[in-house]
BAKE-263590 format. One record per residue (C-alpha): z, y, x. Coordinates in steps of 0.25 Angstrom, whole numbers, plus 5000, padded with zeros to 4 digits. Layout:
<rs>
ZYX/...
</rs>
This chain:
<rs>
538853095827/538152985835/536653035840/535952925846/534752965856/534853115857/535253205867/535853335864/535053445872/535853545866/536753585856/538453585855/539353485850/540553545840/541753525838/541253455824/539753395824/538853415833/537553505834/536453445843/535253575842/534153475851/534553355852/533453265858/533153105854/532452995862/531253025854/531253175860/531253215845/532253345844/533253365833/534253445827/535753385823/536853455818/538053425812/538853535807/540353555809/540853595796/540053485786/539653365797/538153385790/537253325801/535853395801/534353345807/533653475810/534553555801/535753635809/536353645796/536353525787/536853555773/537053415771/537753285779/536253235784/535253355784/533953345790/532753445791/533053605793/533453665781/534353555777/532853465771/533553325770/535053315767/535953195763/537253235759/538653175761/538553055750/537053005756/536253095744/534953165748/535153285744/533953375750/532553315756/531353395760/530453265753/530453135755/528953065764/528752925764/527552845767/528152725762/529052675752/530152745746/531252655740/532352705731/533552605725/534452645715/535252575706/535552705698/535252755684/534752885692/534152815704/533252925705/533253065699/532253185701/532753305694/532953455697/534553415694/534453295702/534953185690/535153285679/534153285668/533153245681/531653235679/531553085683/532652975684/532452835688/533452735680/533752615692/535152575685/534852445679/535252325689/534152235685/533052335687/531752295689/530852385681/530252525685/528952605685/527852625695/526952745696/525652725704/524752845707/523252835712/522252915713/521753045705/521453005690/521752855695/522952895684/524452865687/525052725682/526452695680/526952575678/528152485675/528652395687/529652265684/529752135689/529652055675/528252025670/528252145658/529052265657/529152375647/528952515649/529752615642/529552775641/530652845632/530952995628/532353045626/532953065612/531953125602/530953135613/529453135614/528653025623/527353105627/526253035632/525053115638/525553255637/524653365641/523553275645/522253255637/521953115640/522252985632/523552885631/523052755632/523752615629/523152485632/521752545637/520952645634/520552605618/522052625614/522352765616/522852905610/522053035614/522453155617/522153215602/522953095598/521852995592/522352865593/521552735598/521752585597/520952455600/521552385591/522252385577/523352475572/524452415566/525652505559/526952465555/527252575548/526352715541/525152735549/524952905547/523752985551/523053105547/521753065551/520752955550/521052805555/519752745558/519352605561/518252575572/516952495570/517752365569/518652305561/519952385566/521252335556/522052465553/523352385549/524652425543/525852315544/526852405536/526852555530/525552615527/524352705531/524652865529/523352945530/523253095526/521753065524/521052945520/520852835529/519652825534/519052705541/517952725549/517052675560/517052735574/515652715577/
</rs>
């Protein structure tokens, strides 16, 4: 092992490694480097590394002998962090690592040039997300699997908007549009369809109008 700027103070060299207790370098910083006999795991201030690279006391950071990460204390950075993969699994987050993991990012497509964007801000500033691509217009899709349900506003109590805020679905599941409804096919409620003030068309391209009560059309002022 080749140590550049540090003078061993103490320690022993073994027949296989070598174990420097206080090494000191030019900076006058101390550390501790080991290398053990059996496995030829180096550790940083860790006297026994459980992995090739080790480094923290209770073996914190680890990289093992194909170049993975396989332990880390956390990751600090006051910049940028920059991840490239060409990989259907470019980045996994799961208990199981890429079993069923709880998030996967797909970077396997070799033209790729799409992707999402999450921006923060501050408290009830709300949180946007976003698609990125480097063409002009780019579509955004959200799928479930198999028979699935896609759930929009879960638990919450507010309103899913579309468009701007006259276009919109409340909580108790009233339904609002600026502008004119046009159906292709059987237009079903159990309610009352209401026009507003204006002259609001209630159109029907194909099929019909199914009420379980008489439809009633009424001004909302």
């Amino acid at each position: 092992i080749k140590i550049p700027n540090i003078t061993q103070t103490t320690g022993t060299v073994k027949a296989v490694g070598l174990n420097i207790a206080g090494g000191t370098v030019t900076s006058g910083t101390s550390y501790a480097i080991t290398t053990q006999d059996t496995a030829g795991n180096v550790g940083i201030g860790d006297t026994s590394p459980a992995s090739l690279l080790t480094v923290g006391n209770g073996d914190l950071f680890q990289v093992d002998s194909s170049g993975a990460i396989v332990a880390a204390a956390g990751i600090i950075s006051s910049g940028v962090t920059t991840l490239t993969s060409n990989s259907a699994t470019a980045l996994t987050i799961g208990a199981n690592g890429s079993t069923n993991p709880a998030l996967t990012i797909d970077a396997a497509t070799a033209s790729s040039a799409t992707g999402i964007k999450i921006k923060s801000a501050a408290a009830a500033g709300a949180v946007a997300i976003t698609t990125t691509s480097s063409g002009t217009d780019e579509a955004m899709t959200i799928s479930a699997k198999g028979s699935g349900t896609v759930t929009l506003a879960s638990g919450s109590t507010g309103d899913v908007q579309f468009y701007s805020a006259s276009n919109k679905i409340t909580a108790a599941g009233a339904l609002t549009l600026a502008g004119a409804v046009a159906a292709t096919g059987n237009l079903d409620t159990q309610g009352v369809v209401q026009a507003g003030s204006g002259n609001v068309n209630l159109t029907v391209a194909a099929g019909t109008i199914d009420a379980a009560t008489a439809i009633t059309l009424t001004s909302a002022d």
